[in-house]
Structures are given as structure tokens and as C-alpha cells.
C-alpha positions in Angstrom: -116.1 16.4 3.4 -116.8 13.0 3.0 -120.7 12.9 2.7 -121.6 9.6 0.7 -119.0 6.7 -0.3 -118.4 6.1 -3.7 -116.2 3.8 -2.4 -119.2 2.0 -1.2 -122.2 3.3 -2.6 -121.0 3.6 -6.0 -123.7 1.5 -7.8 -122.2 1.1 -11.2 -124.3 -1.0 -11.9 -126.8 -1.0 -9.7 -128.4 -0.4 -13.8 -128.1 -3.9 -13.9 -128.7 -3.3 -17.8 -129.3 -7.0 -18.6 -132.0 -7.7 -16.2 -134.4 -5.1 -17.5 -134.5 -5.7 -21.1 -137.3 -6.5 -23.0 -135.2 -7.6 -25.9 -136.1 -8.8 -29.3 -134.5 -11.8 -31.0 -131.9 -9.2 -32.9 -131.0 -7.6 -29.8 -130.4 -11.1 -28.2 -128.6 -12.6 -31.2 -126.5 -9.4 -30.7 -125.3 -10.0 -27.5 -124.7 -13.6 -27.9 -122.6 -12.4 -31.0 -118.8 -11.9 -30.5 -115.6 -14.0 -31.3 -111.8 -13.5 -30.7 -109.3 -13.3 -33.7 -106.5 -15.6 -31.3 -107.8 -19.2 -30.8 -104.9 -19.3 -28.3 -104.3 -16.8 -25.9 -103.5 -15.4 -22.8 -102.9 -11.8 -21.3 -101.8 -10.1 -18.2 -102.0 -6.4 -17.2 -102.2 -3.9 -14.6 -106.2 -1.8 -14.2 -106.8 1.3 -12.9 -108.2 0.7 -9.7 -110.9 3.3 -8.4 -112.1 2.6 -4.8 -113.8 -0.6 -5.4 -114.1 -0.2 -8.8 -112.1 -1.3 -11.7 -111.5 0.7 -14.9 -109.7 -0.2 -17.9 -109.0 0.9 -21.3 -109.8 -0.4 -24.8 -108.7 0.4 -28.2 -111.4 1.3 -31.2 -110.4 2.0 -34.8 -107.1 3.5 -32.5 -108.7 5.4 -30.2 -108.6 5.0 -26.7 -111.6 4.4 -24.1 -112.0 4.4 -20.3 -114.3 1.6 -19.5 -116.1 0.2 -16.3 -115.1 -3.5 -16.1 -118.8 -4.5 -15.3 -119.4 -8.4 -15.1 -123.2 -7.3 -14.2 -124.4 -5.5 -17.1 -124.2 -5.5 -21.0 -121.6 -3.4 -22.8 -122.6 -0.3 -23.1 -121.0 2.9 -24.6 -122.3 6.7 -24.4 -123.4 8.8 -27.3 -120.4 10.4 -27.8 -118.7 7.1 -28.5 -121.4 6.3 -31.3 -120.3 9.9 -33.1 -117.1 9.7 -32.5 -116.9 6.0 -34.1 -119.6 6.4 -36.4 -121.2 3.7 -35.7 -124.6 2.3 -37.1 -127.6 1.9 -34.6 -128.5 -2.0 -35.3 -131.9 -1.6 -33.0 -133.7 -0.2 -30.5 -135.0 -1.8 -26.9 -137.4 -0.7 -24.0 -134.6 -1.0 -21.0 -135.9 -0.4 -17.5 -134.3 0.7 -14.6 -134.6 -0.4 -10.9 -137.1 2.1 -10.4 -139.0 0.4 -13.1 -138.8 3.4 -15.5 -138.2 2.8 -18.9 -136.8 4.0 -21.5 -135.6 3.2 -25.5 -132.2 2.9 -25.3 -130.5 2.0 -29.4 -128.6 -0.4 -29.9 -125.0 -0.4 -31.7 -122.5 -3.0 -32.7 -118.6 -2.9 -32.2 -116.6 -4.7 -35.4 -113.9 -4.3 -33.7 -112.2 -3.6 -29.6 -108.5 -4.5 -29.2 -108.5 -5.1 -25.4 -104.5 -5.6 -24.2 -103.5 -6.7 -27.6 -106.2 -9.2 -28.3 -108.9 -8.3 -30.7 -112.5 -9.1 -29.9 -115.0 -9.0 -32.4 -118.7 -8.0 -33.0 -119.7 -6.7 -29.6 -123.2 -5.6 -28.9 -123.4 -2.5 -27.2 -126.3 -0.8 -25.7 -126.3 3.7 -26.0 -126.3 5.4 -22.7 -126.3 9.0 -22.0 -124.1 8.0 -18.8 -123.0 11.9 -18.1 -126.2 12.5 -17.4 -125.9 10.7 -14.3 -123.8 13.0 -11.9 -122.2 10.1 -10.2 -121.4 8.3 -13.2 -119.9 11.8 -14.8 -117.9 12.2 -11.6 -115.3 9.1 -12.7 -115.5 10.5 -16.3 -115.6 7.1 -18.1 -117.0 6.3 -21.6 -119.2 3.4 -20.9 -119.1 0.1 -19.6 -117.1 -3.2 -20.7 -120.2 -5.6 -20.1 -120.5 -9.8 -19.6 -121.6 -10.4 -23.2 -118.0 -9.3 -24.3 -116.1 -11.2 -21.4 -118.1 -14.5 -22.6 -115.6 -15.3 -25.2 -112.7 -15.6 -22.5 -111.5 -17.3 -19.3 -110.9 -14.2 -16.5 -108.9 -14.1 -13.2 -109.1 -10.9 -11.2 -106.5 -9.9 -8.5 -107.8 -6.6 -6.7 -105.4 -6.9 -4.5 -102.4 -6.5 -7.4 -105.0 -4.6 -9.4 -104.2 -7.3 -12.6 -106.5 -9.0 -14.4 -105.9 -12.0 -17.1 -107.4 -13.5 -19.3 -106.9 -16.3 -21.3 -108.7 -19.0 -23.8 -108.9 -21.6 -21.2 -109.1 -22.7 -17.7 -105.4 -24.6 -18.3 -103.7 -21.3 -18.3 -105.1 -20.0 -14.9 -103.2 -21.8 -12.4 -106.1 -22.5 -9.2 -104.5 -24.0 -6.2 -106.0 -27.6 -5.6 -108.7 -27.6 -3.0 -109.9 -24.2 -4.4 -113.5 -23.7 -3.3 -115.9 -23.0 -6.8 -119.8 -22.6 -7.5 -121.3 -23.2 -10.6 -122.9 -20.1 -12.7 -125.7 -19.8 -14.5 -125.2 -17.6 -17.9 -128.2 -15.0 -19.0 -128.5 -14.9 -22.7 -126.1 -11.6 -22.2 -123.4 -13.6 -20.8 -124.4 -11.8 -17.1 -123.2 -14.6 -14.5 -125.9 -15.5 -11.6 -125.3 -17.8 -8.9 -127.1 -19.6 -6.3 -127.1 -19.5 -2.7 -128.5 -20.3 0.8 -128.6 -17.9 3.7 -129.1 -20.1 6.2 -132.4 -22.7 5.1 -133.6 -20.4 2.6 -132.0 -20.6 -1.2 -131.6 -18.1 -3.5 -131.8 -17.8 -6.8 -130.2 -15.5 -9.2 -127.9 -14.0 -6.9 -125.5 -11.8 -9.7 -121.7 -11.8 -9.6 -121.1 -8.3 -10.4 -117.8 -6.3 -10.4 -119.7 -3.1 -11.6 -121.4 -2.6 -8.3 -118.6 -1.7 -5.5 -120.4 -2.8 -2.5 -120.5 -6.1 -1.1 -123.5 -8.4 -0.6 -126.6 -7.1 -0.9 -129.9 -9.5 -0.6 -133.2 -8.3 -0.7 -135.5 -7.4 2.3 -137.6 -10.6 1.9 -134.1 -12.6 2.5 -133.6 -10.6 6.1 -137.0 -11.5 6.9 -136.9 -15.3 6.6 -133.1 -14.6 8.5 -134.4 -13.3 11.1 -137.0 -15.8 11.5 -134.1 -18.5 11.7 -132.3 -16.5 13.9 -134.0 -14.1 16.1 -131.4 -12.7 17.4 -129.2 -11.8 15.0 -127.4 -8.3 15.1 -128.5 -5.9 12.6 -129.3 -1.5 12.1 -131.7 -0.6 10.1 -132.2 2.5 7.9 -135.4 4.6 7.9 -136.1 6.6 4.8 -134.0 4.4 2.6 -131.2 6.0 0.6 -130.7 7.7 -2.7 -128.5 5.9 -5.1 -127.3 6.4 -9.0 -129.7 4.1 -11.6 -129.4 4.2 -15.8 -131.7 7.6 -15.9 -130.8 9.1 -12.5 -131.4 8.8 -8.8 -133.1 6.2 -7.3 -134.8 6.5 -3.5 -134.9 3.0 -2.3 -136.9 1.5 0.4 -135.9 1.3 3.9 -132.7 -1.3 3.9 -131.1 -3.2 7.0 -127.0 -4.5 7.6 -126.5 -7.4 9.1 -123.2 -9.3 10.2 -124.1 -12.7 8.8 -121.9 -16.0 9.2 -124.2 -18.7 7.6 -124.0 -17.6 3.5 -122.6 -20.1 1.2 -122.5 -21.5 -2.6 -121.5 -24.4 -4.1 -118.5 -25.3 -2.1 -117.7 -21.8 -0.7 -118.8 -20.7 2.6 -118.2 -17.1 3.4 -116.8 -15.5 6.3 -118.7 -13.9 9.1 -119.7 -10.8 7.1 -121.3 -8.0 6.8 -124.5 -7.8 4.2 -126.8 -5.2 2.9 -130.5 -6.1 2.5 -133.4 -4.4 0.9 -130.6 -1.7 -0.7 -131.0 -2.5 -4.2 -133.7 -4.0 -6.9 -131.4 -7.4 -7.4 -129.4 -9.9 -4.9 -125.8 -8.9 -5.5 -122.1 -9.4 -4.8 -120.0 -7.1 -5.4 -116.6 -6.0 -5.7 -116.7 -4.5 -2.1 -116.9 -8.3 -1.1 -114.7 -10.1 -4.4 -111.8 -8.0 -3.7 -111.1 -10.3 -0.6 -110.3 -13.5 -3.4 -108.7 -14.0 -6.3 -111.2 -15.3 -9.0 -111.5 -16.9 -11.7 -114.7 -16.6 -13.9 -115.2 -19.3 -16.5 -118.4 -18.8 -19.0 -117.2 -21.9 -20.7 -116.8 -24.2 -17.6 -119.6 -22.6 -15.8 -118.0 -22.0 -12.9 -116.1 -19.3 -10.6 -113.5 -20.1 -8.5 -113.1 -17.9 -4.6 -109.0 -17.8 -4.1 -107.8 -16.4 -0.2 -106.3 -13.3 -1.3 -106.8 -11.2 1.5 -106.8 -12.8 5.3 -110.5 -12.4 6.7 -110.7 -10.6 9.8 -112.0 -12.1 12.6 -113.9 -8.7 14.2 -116.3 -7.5 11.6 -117.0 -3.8 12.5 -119.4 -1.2 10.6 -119.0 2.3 11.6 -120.9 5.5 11.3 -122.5 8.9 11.7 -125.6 7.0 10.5 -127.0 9.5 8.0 -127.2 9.9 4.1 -127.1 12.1 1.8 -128.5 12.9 -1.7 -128.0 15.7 -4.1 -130.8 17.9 -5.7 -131.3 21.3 -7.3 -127.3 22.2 -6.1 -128.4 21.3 -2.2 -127.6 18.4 -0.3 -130.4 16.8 1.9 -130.2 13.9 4.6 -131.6 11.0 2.5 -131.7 8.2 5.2 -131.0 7.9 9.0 -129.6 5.0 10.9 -131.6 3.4 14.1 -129.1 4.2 17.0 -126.5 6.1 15.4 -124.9 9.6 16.3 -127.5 11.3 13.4 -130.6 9.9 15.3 -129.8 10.6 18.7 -128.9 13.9 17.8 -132.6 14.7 15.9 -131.2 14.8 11.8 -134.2 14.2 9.7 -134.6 13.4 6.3 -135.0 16.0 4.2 -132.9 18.1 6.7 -130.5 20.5 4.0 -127.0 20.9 4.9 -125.8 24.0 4.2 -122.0 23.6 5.8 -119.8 20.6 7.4 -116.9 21.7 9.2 -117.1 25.4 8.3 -117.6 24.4 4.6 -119.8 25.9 2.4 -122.5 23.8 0.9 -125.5 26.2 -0.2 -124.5 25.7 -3.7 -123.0 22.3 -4.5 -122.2 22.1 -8.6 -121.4 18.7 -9.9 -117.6 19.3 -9.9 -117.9 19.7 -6.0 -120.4 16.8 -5.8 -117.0 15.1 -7.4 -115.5 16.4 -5.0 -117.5 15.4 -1.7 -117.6 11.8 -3.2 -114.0 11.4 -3.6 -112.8 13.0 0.0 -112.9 10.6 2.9 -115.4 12.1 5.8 -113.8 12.9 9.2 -114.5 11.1 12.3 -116.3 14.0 13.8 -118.3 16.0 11.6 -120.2 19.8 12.7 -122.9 20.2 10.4 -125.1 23.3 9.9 -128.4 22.4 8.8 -132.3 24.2 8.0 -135.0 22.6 8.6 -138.5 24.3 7.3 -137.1 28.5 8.9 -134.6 26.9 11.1 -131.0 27.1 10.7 -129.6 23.9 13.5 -126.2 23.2 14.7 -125.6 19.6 15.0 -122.2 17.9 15.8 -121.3 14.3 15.4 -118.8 11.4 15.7 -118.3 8.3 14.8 -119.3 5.1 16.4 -119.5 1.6 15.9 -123.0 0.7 15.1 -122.4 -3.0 14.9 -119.8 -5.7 15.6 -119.6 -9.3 16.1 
């Protein structure tokens, strides 16, 4: 039963590694490190695409990795990678999560990865244990293929053909005249930011990130000042927050709102009525659940990325529900968060409710091959859920509804 999206919710990287580094001169000379052995070159090929994420694999010293393409992180690998390499640690940092825990993660250096045929070399890579995360250990990857490696490289990325290429420079990307671009700003990790105004207000350091497979997510402070410009502008709202994967685990966030928004725009692009997340995660966002729509083309060099129509907008922007969340702990699922006016409220789901079926399926003891499971199954329009609250064992049957449109 389809209980929580990782189609959607799957935060890879809602680590956002780069922002939460309190890095030493070595560590940042590290990342700014890195060359390519071709001066001149370009390459095409097909990714592994998984919901709205994108995997691909790498070759070092001939053996093969599974990597998350990740534009919004650094490049990191997992421990097992270090041994199996035998790699040197070059350092060690302080690297904070979004729930502002911290911990010292080492640093490592790549001589060597051949990525399609090309060889790039001296990649800093941070060490993360990321099996210990049980949403990261459900797409059984070996790390993450971060900005300070892509820095080196001119990248176009078609989700909808699932091919990405890169080249040396902009001259081998063809970009249809008229193209609408914004220009990027570079952390000292390569991580691309942009900025933007919703509505009046600007924001800064809004991250391009294809790590994170949602769409746009703003902060809370950003919905405020919206909703100030524009009182009545159609939102739901999310008591209890929601539970979502970070570097050493979960991560409860604060109570978030969606909002179909049609007054977002950077540099010369102006996005389509759409809908946004705000409050959901510790940095403003957009990610691939959004940049699958376009074809782009990310240029560290130039400084810019370029938004190509790949995918018609739709006109009616619909976001549908049961209006609850979930989170996993101690084998049991709970209701993590609950929608305003959706099937879960009306029909009295709390937080902290435990599910112990949906649809005659057992959930009492949920191990992390059937959390994989739950995450990869899509959830039914209408949904019978046995729950316990405190001594009570509940019945509670719902369907889904539109919660908003435009």
C-alpha cells in the first residue's frame, strides 16, 4: 500500500551536504579540486530513472557504482566504497544536518571516476553511512555524484528521454533561440543557487537541485509575505508537519502549506501556474519533481541555466489526497501529519495514530524490506485503515479527493 511517495517525498538531498559545512581551507580546496583528462568533449547516454530521481553509474579503478545524480549536494560515497577502494581519508569536517545535528563526517579524495568514457579527476568526496538511512537503503545506491564534480562540465538533462550530456562547452548543446535562462550563483562546492521573486518579495539562494525529487519548496516565511500580497490565494495546510529522510535519519519538520502559485520567476523565466511546497524543508528548493517539465542546460562556466519546454504545462493544476502522513519507527507506522480539509481530518486520524493494517494488510511489524516495499507501491484511491489509538483499535475508511485546484 502506497503510504508515503518516494516519488515525491524522496528528499535525496533534502542533506543538502554543502550547506551545512563548516569546512576548513583543505576541505574547500578539495572540492574546488577536479579536472578532466579530454579538453574536448562531449557525451550522451541513457540514466536510470527512479520516480523523480536519477541514478547513474560510474567506473573506479574498474569497478562499478550506482550513484545519485545530486546537483544539490557534494559528492559523497559510503563506507563501504572507502574499503573497497582503499582510499585515504584526506580530512575530517563538522557537517550538519537540517535538523541542525551534527556530526564528523571524513573526508576522501577520488584520483580517478571514468563517467561514460570520460575520466574526471581528483574529486572530493565526503563519507556517509547512507544505509543507515532506511529510505536511502531502500534504492540501494553507493553515494551521491555531487556539484563539485559536475563543475568541470557543461550538462543538459532530458527527464523526459531519461539522457543526459555533457560536454566541454556551451557550443555543443544546441538551445533553441529565445530560450528563457537565469543566471547562477556557484558555492565554493560547485552547488548552483539561483534567485528569485514570488510575487514582490526576492529570494535569495533558491538551490537547483536534482537530488531532491519534489518540486518547489520555499520556506514558511515566503508563504507569509504571499499571502500578504494576495490574501486570497488557495492553499491546505499541514498540521503536525511530516517526517522526512536527512544525512543521520528522520527529520520531523514544522507544519508546511501547498499553494498553487502563478507569480514565480527568475531571470527571464516565468513559471507556470504551479503548485509549491512551503515550510517543508530547511532550504528554498527546486527540484526534480518540477525540472523534469524542461530540458536544461546547467553551465558552471557561463553561469547560467537554461529552462527548455519539454513537457506541455497543463492548464488545471490539481493536488490530490487522503491528507495524511506517515512515518516509520520501531517496525510501526504512525500518522505523521494531517491535512486541513482532507478525507484523514474529517474522518478523526491523529497524529501519532499507529496503523496496524490498510486494505486487510498487515502492518504490526514493518521491517525495512517492506518499508521498501510500501514506498515503491502506488496507494489506492480508497484506502480502509485499521488503526490504535492509546487501547483503541479504530476502523477508518478513506478516498481520495481533490484538495486544491486552480
Amino acid at each position: 500500500m502506497y503510504l508515503k511517495s518516494i516519488k515525491s517525498v524522496f528528499i535525496l538531498f533534502l542533506v543538502l551536504l554543502s550547506s551545512f559545512l563548516c569546512t576548513s581551507q583543505n576541505i574547500k580546496k578539495l572540492l574546488k579540486k577536479g579536472s578532466i583528462e579530454d579538453k574536448v568533449f562531449k557525451s550522451t547516454f541513457k540514466y536510470e530513472p527512479y520516480g523523480n530521481s536519477i541514478f547513474v553509474k560510474v567506473l573506479i579503478k574498474d569497478k562499478e557504482y550506482r550513484l545519485l545524480f545530486d546537483t544539490g549536494a557534494v559528492t559523497a560515497i559510503s563506507p563501504r566504497m572507502v574499503e573497497e577502494l582503499n582510499l585515504e581519508v584526506v580530512g575530517k569536517e563538522e557537517v550538519y544536518d537540517l535538523g541542525n545535528t551534527s556530526k564528523n563526517l571524513n573526508f576522501v579524495k577520488i584520483d580517478t571516476i571514468n563517467f561514460n568514457g570520460i575520466n574526471f579527476f581528483d574529486t572530493g568526496a565526503a563519507v556517509l553511512d547512507i544505509e543507515a538511512v532506511k529510505d536511502f537503503k531502500c534504492t540501494r545506491i553507493d553515494g551521491f555524484l555531487g556539484a563539485n564534480f559536475m563543475r568541470n562540465a557543461v550538462w543538459e538533462i532530458d527527464m523526459v528521454k531519461h539522457e543526459i550530456t555533457f560536454a566541454n562547452t556551451i557550443d555543443s548543446i544546441s538551445i533553441p533561440e529565445g530560450t528563457p535562462y537565469t543566471k547562477i550563483f556557484i558555492g565554493y562546492d560547485g552547488t548552483p543557487a539561483i534567485t528569485a521573486f514570488l510575487g514582490n518579495e526576492k529570494l535569495y539562494s533558491t538551490m537547483i537541485d536534482y537530488g531532491y525529487g519534489g518540486g518547489i519548496s520555499l520556506f514558511s516565511y515566503d508563504f507569509k509575505k504571499l499571502r500578504e500580497e494576495n490574501a486570497d490565494i488557495k492553499y491546505v495546510k499541514s498540521n503536525g508537519g511530516s517526517t522526512v529522510a536527512g544525512v543521520y535519519g528522520d527529520l520531523k519538520m514544522s507544519t508546511s502549506y501547498r499553494a498553487i502559485v502563478d507569480n514565480f520567476k527568475t531571470g527571464e523565466f516565468k513559471v507556470p501556474s504551479n503548485l509549491m511546497a512551503f515550510g517543508q524543508l530547511g532550504a528554498r528548493t527546486i527540484g526534480a519533481g518540477f525540472l523534469k517539465n524542461y530540458r536544461t542546460v546547467l553551465s558552471w562556466k557561463d553561469r547560467k541555466i537554461w529552462f527548455i519546454e519539454n513537457k506541455a504545462a497543463e492548464d488545471q493544476v490539481i493536488f490530490s489526497g487522503h491528507g495524511y502522513g506517515i512515518r516509520l519507527e520501531n517496525e510501526s507506522i504512525f500518522i505523521s501529519s494531517i491535512l486541513e480539509n482532507s478525507e484523514a481530518e474529517e474522518k478523526g486520524l491523529k497524529i501519532n495514530d499507529k496503523i496496524l493494517s490498510v486494505n486487510d494488510l498487515d502492518f504490526t511489524k514493518v521491517t525495512d524490506q517492506k518499508w521498501c516495499e510500501i514506498l515503491s507501491t502506488n496507494r489506492p484511491d480508497k484506502v480502509k485503515l485499521v488503526i490504535q489509538r492509546d487501547t483503541k483499535q479504530l476502523t477508518v475508511s478513506l478516498e481520495k479527493k481533490v484538495l486544491l485546484s486552480n
